[in-house]
N, C-alpha and C positions, 0 to 999 in steps of 0.2 A: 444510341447516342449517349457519351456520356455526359454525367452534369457535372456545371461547375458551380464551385462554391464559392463564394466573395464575400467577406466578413468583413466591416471595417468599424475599427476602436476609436471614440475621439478623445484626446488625452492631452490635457492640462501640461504644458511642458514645465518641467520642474518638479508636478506631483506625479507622485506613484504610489500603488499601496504600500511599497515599502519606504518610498521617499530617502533611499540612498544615496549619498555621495556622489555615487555613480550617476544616475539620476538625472541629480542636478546639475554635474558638470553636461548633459547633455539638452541642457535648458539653451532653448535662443532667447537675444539678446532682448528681443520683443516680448518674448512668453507668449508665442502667438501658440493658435490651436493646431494640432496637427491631426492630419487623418493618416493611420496608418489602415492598409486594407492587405486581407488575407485570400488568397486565390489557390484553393486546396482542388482544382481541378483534375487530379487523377487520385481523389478518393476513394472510387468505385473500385478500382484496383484493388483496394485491401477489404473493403468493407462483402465482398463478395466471399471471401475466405469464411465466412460466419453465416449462419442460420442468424444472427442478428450483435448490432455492434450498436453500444451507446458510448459518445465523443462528448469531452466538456473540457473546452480550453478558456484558460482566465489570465488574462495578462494586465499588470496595473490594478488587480481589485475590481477587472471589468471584465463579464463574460462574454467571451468574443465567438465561442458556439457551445450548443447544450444542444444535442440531437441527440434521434433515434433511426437506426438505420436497420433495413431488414426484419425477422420477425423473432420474437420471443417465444410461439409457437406454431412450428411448419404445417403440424396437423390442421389447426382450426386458421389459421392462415392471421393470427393475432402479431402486430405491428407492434415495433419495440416505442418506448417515448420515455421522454427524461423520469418519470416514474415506476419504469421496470426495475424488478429488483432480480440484481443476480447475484451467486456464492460471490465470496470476496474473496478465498482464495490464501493468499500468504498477506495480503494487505490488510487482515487482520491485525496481524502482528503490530502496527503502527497505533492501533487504538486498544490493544490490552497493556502497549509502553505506555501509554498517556494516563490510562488508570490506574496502574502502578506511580506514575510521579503525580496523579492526582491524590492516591494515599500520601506518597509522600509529604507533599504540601499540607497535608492533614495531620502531619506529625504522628501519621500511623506505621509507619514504616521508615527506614533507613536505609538507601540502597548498596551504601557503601557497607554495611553487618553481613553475618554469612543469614542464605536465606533460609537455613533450619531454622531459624529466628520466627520467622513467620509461615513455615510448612506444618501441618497437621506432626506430633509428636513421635509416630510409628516410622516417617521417612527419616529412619536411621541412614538408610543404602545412601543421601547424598551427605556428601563430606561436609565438614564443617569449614571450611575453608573455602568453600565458593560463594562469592557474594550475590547478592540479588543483582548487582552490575556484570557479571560474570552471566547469568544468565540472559540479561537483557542484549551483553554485548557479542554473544556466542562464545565466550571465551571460559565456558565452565569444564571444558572435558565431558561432559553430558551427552552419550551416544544419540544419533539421530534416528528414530523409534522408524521411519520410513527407510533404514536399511535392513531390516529385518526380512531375510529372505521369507518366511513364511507369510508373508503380506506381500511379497510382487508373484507378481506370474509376469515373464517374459520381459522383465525390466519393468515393469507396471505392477502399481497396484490395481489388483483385482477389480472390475469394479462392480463384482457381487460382496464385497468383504463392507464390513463399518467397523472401523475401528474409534475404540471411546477412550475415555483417557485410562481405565483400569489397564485396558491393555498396553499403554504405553511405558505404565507404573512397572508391568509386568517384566516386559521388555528390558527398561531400564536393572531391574533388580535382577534380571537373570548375565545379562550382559556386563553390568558395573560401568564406573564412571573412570576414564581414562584421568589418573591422580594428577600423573605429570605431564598435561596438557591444562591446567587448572589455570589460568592468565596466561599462561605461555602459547598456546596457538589460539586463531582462532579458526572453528570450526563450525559452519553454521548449520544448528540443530533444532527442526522443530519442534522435537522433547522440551527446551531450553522453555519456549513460551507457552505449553502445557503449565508446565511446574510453574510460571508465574498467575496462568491464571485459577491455580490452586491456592497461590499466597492471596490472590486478591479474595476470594471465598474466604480462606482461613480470618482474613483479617476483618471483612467488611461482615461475615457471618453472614452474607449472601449466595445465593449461587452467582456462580460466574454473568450467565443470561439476565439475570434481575441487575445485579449490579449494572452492568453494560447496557441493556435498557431502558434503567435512570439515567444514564452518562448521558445517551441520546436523546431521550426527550427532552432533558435540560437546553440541550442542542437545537430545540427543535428541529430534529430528525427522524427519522421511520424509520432507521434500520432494528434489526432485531436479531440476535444468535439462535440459527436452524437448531434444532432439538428434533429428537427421534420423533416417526408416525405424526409430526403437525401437519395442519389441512395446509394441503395449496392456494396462495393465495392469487386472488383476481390478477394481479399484477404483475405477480412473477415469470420468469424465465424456465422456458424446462430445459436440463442439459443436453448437451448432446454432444458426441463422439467426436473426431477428426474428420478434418475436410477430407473428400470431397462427400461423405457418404453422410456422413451428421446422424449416426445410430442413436436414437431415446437410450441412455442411460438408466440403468434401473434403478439406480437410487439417484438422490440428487447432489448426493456427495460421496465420496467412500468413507469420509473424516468426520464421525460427530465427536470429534477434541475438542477442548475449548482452547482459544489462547492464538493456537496458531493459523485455525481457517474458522472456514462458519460462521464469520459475518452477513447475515443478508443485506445490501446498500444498492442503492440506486445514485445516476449520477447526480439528482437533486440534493440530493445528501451530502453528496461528497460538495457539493457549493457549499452547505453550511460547514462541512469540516475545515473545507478552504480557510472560510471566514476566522470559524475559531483557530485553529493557530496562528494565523497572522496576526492575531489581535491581542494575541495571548502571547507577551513577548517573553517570556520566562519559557514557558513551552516552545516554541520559535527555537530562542534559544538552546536547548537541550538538543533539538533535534539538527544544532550544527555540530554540537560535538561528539567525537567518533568516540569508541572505547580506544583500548591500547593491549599488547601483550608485553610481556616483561622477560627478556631474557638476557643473563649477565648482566642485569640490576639495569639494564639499558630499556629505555620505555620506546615499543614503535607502535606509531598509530595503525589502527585498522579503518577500513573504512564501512563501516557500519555504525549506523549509531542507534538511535530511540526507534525501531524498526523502519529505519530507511539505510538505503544504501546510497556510498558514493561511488559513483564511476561514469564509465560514457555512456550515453546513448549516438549511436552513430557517428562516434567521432566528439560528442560532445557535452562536457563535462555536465554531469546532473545528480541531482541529491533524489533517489526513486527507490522503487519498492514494486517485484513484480509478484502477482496473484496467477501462478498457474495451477492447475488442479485438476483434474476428472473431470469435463465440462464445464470447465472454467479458464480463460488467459484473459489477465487485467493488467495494468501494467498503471502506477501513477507517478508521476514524474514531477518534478522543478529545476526551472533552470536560471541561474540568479542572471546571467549575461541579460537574457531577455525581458526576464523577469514574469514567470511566466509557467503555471500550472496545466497540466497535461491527464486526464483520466481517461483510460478506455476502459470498457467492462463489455465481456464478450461471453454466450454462452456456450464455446465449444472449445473442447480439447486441442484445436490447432491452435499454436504458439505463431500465431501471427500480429499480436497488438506490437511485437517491438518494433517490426517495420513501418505499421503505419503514425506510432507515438516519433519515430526520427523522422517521416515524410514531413507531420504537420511539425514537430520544430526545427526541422531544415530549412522551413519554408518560408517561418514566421522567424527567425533568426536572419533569411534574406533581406526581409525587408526592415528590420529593428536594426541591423548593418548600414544599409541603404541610407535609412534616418540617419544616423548617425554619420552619417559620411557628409551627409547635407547638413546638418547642425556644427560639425567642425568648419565646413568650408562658409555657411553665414559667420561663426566665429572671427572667424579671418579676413573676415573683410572690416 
């Protein structure tokens, strides 16, 4: 039998956690309370594509589900819950942007300078001409270290190989940096957030892990950057292969980079990262604006920005950022219509979180329409 899920928000008409415009034109004339409720009843559907799926939806500033589905380990028959931690995946990239404009605000950094500025002295091989915006926005010409045939087998990376940041350095310096792609395309590179999170070492005269460590605890957060040979801990996720077979993975990532994966987070976490940028309107901000390429002195936007991306899920427009990997598909989303935050974190190599991240904002989009249809027609009366 499957289960259904029934979630319902009560929400202030007129407040929102962002309290937009938008918002307010959807205030009735009363400001009575509204009960919107959520009915994710073919859940099971996706949540079975995984050895174990952790859901945290927040709409308004209110957490409308924080679950754990399935298990985090098949062997001992261990249950996933809002404090499993699993790899992050590419959704790193979103918290080594934030510490780079956290140097910034430090007046330790400038991201519009080239980022030799702030790279250890010997990385002659990147040009002087790409800025640390460049890096951040994919637009530096900066080959991507994961097309290095000698790292896939069969369109895959390996997943007996670990590759560290020496060898991406290596990569980079044997291959070179495409000159005249420099602002002018954009191509996106996970070398690009390597070499940022060497600037942040260079500058803060931290390792990458200490630094981002502080960042989180400050957060009050538990997450922590995977580093070679550490003990497993109580609460973690083991990887595991593509459905339907879910093969143990023999390491727990094939990536010990910094920069661009190897975040460990859980989705309690991800509530307090919620928190902090919404509340952090400067940050916020950054994260609407896209970079740009520049060709024939003509500026056109990209849609990427502070490690998130724009474009659809399902048909529908959203500001997100996906975490696939070796034992990993995450996917975290926003979508301003609804208003309304999306994380899934999953411990297996099937790329199924983007179907179930557009079921639940299909769904929850139904009924934020619905409202809306019913607060114009009170208006008009």
């Amino acid at each position: 039998m499957k289960l259904r899920y029934i979630f319902a928000i009560f929400v202030i008409c007129g407040f929102s956690f962002f309290n937009s415009d938008d918002n307010k034109q959807a205030a009735t004339k009363n400001n009575e309370v509204q009960i919107q409720k959520y009915e994710f009843k073919d859940l099971n559907d996706f949540i079975t594509k995984a050895p174990g799926v952790a859901v945290l939806v927040i709409k308004d500033g209110n957490v409308v589900l924080k679950n754990g589905y399935g298990l985090a380990n098949i062997q001992n028959k261990e249950k996933i819950n809002s404090d499993t931690i699993f790899e992050s995946g590419s959704l790193a990239k979103m918290f080594t942007a934030a510490a780079i404009l956290n140097l910034e605000k430090d007046g330790k950094i400038d991201t519009t300078k080239p980022a030799r500025n702030y790279l250890p002295k010997d990385f002659t091989f990147i040009p002087n001409n790409i800025t640390v915006k460049n890096l951040i926005f994919h637009t530096s010409g900066v080959p991507d270290y994961l097309n290095d045939k000698r790292l896939n087998l069969n369109g895959k990376v390996n997943s007996d190989i670990q590759i560290e940041n020496k060898d991406v350095i290596e990569y980079v310096k044997e291959y070179g940096v495409a000159k005249k792609e420099i602002n002018t395309v954009f191509n996106y590179s996970n070398t690009n957030y390597v070499l940022l999170s060497m600037i942040i070492e260079n500058v803060s005269q931290m390792t990458y892990a200490d630094y981002m460590n502080n960042f989180f605890k400050s957060l009050n957060m538990h997450s922590f950057i995977h580093t070679k040979d550490r003990q497993k801990l109580p609460n973690e996720s083991i990887s595991y292969g593509e459905w339907p077979h879910f093969k143990i993975l023999k390491n727990k990532t094939n990536y010990l980079t910094t920069g661009d994966f190897g975040i460990q987070i859980s989705i309690n976490d991800f509530e307090q990262w919620i928190k902090y940028i919404t509340t952090n309107e400067s940050l916020w901000n950054k994260y609407q604006e896209t970079g740009y390429v520049v060709s024939n002195n003509v500026k056109t936007p990209i849609q990427y920005s502070y490690g998130m991306r724009f474009g659809k899920i399902g048909g529908i427009e959203c500001m997100f950022h996906r975490g696939y990997i070796n034992g990993a598909s995450n996917i975290f989303l926003y979508n301003k219509d609804v208003n309304a935050f999306i994380v899934i974190l999953s411990n297996t190599s099937s790329t199924f979180t983007d179907n179930l991240a557009e079921y639940i904002l299909t769904e929850m989009k139904k009924v934020s329409d619905a409202q809306k249809a019913k607060n114009v027609a009170l208006e008009s009366k």
